[in-house]
C-alpha positions as a Markdown table, in Angstrom:
| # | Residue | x | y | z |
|---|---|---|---|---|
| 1 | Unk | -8.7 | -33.5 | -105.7 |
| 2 | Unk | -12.6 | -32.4 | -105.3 |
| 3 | Unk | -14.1 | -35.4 | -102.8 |
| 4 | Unk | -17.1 | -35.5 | -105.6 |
| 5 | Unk | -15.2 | -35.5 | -108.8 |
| 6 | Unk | -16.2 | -37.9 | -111.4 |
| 7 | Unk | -19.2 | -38.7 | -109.1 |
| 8 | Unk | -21.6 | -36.0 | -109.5 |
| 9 | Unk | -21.9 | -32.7 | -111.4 |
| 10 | Unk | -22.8 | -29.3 | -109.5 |
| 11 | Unk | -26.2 | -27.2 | -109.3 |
| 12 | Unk | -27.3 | -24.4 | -108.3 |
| 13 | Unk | -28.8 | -26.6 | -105.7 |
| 14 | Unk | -25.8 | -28.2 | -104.5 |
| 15 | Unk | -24.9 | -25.3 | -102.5 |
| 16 | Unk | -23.0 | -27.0 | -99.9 |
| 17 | Unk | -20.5 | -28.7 | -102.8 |
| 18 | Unk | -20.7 | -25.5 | -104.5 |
| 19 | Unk | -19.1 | -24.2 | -101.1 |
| 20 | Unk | -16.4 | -26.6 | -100.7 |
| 21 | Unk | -15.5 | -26.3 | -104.3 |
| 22 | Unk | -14.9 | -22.9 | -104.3 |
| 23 | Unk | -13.2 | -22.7 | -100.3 |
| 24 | Unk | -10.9 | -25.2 | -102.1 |
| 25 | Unk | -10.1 | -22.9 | -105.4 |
| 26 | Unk | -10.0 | -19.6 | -103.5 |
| 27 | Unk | -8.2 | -20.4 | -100.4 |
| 28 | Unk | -6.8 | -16.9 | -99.8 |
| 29 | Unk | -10.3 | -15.2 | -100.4 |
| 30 | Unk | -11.3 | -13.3 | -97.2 |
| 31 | Unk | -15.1 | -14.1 | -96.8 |
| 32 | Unk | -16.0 | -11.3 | -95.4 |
| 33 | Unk | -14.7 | -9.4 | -99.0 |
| 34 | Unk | -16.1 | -12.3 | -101.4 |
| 35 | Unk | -19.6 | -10.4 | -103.2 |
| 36 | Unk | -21.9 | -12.2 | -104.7 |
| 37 | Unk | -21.0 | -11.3 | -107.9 |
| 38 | Unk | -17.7 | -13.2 | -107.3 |
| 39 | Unk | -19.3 | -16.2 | -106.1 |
| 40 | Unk | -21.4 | -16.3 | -109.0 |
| 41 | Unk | -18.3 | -16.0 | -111.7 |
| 42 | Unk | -16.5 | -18.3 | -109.6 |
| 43 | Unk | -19.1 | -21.2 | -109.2 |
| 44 | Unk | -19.6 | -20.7 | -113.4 |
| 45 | Unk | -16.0 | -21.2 | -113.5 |
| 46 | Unk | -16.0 | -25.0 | -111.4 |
| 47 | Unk | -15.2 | -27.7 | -114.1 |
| 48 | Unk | -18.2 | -29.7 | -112.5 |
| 49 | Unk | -20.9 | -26.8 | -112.9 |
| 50 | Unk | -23.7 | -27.6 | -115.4 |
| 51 | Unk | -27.2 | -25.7 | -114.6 |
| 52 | Unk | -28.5 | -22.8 | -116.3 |
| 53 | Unk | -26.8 | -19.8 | -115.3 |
| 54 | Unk | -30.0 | -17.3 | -115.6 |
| 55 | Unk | -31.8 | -19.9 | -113.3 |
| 56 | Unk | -29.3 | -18.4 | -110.4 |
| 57 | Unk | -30.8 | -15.7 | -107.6 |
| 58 | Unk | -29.4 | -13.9 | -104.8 |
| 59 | Unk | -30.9 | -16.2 | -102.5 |
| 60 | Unk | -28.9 | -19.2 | -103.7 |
| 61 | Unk | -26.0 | -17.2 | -103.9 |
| 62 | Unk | -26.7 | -16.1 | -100.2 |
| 63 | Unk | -26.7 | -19.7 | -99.2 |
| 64 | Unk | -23.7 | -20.4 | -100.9 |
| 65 | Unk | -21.7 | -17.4 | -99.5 |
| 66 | Unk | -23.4 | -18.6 | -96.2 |
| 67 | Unk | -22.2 | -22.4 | -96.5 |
| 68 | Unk | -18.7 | -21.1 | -97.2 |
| 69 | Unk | -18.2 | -19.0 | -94.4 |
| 70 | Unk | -19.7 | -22.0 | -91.9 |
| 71 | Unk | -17.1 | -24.5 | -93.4 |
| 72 | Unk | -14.2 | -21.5 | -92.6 |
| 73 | Unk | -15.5 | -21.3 | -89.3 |
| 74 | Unk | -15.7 | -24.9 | -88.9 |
| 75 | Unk | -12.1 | -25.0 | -89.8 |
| 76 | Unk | -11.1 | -22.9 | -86.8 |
């Protein structure tokens, strides 16, 4: 179960919970293979997702790729 379900719904600002979300639905992904492009279907995809996607830029997909690959790292 998602630590934040029920208790919030995800932004593109929330790039951090973005992160977890999407480490928790793609456990197999390799990082280092994971485009933004993929990031941005997935995140889309997340139950709890409700912003705009045209607001979305590769900047905040950046961060979210970035988050991601600290919490794997973190993990080791």
């Amino acid at each position: 179960m998602c630590p934040y379900e029920n208790k919030m719904t995800l932004t593109w600002e929330t790039s951090y919970a973005i992160a977890l979300e999407l480490k928790r639905l793609h456990p197999d992904a390799n990082i280092a293979e994971v485009t933004l492009g993929q990031i941005y279907d997935w995140t889309l995809q997340i139950q709890e997702f409700e912003d705009d996607p045209a607001l979305c830029n590769d900047d905040i997909l950046s961060s979210i790729h970035q988050e991601w690959f600290e919490e794997l790292m973190n993990d080791r």
